[in-house]
C-alpha positions in Angstrom: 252.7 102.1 230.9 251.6 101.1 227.6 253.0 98.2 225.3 252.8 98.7 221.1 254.3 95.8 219.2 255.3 97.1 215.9 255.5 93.8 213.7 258.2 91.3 215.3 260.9 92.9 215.9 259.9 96.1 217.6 258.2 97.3 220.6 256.9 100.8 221.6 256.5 101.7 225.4 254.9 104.9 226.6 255.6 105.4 230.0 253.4 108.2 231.7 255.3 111.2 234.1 254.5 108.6 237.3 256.2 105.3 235.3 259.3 107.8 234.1 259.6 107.9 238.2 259.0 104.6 239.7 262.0 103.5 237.3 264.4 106.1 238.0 264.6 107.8 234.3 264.8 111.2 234.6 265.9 114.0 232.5 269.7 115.4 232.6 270.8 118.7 231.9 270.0 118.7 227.9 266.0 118.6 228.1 266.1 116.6 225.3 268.4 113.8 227.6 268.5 110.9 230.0 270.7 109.9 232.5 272.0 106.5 231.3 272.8 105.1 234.6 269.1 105.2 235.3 267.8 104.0 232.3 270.4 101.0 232.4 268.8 99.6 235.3 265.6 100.4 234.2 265.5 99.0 230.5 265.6 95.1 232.0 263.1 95.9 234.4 260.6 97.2 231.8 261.8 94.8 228.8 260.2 91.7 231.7 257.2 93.5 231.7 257.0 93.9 228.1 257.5 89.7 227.8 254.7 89.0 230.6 252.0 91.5 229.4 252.5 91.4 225.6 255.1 88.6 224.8 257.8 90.5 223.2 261.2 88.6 224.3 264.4 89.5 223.6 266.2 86.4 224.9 269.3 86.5 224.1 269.7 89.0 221.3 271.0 92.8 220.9 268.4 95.4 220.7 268.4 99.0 219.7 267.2 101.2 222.6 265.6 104.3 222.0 264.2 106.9 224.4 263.0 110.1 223.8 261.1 112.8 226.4 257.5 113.7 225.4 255.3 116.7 227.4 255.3 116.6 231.4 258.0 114.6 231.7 256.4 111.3 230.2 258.9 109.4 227.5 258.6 106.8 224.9 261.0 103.8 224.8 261.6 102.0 221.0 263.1 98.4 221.5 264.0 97.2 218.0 265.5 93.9 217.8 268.9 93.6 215.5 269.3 90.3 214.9 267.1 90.4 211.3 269.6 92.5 210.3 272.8 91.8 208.2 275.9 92.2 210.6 277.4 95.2 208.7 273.8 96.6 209.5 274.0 95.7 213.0 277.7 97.3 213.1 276.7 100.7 211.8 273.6 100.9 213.8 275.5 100.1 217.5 278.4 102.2 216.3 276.4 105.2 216.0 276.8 108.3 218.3 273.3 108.7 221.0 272.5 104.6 220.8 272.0 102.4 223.4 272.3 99.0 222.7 271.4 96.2 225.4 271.6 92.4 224.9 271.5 89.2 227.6 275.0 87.7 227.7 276.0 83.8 229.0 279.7 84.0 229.9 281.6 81.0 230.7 284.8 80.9 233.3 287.0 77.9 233.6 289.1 77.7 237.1 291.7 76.1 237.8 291.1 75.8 241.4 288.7 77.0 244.1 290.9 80.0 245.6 291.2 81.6 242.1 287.4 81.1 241.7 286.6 82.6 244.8 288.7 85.5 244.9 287.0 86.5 241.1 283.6 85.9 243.1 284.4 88.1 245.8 285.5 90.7 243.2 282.5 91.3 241.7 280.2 94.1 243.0 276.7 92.5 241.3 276.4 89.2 243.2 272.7 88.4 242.5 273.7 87.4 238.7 272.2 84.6 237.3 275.2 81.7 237.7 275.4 77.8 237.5 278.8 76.0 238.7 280.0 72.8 237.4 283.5 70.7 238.1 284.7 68.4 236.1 286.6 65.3 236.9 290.1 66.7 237.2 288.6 68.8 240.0 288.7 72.3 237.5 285.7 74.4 238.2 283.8 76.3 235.3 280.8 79.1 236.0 278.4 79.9 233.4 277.0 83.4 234.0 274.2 85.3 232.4 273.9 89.0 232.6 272.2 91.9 231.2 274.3 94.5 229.2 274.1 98.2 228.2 276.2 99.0 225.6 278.8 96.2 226.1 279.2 97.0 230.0 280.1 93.6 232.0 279.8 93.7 235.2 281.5 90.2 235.1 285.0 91.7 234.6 286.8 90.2 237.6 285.8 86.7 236.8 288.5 87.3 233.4 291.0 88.7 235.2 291.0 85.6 237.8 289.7 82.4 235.2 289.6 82.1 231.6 287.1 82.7 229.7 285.9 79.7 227.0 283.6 79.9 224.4 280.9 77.1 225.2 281.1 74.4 228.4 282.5 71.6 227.4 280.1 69.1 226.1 281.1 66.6 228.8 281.1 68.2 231.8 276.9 68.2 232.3 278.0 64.5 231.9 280.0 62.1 232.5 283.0 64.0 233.1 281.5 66.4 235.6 278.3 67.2 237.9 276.5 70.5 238.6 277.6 71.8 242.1 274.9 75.0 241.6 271.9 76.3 239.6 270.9 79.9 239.7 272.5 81.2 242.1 276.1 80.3 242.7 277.9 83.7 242.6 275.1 84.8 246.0 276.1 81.3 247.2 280.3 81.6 246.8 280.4 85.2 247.8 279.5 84.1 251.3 282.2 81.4 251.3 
């Protein structure tokens, strides 16, 4: 596999016929096509590859995916971050029909009680997300969860259906008003409750 940064903002992979394996991307029906499941789980996997061997990061911005089949089976990825561009840009480009967009996502979940939390825990079919959990002083529970995302796909949708989702964490409750219960891995940790 070889790494091309194009200026800041974008980043050309080449993977060879015996890279396209190892990660799962293969062709569909249309020659010209992949099978997005297997590129989902693959993109993350070579995006941390890109940041250790040539230091392109997308932290926590949307990018523009790109794939497209070369001969013997071998592809070329594009990665094209989208956050220098306006947001009417950035709306007509993830709109479009045959792109892939995929972005890191911090999610934060207020809960009322324990049972509520644990039951939205136990609901979710990813448990090795990355997760922090917090309580405040009036014994409400919050979880901040980061995931990766294709395309808008959560994998955190059982955690809405059972807390409510806030915009930040509430400045206080790293504080005074609250303690940190779990760091990293407190979805693995409550599943087993």
């Amino acid at each position: 596999m070889k790494f091309l940064r194009i200026g800041l903002n974008k980043l050309k992979v080449s993977l060879t016929p015996a890279d396209c394996e190892y990660y799962g991307i293969t062709r569909g029906e249309d020659p010209d096509s992949f099978d997005k499941k297997e590129v989902r789980e693959a993109v993350f996997c070579i995006l941390a590859e890109a940041k250790e061997r040539c230091g392109f990061d997308i932290a926590d911005e949307k990018v523009l995916i790109q794939l497209y089949p070369s001969e013997e089976g071998a592809c070329e990825l594009f990665v094209t971050k989208l956050g220098t561009l306006t947001a009417r840009e950035r709306d007509e480009v993830t709109r479009s029909s045959g792109v892939t967009c995929a972005e890191c996502v911090t999610n934060i979940f207020r809960f009322s009680e324990l049972d509520t939390l644990l039951r939205g825990v136990r609901a979710l079919t990813d448990k090795t997300l990355a997760s922090d959990l917090f309580i405040d002083s009036g014994g409400a529970y919050y979880i901040r969860v980061k995931e990766n995302t294709i395309d808008g796909r959560s994998s955190v949708l059982p955690l809405f259906e059972f807390g409510d989702k806030i915009p930040e964490l509430p400045y206080d409750i790293e504080g005074e008003r609250g303690r940190l219960l779990c760091r990293g891995e407190a979805i693995a940790k409550l599943s087993k409750l």
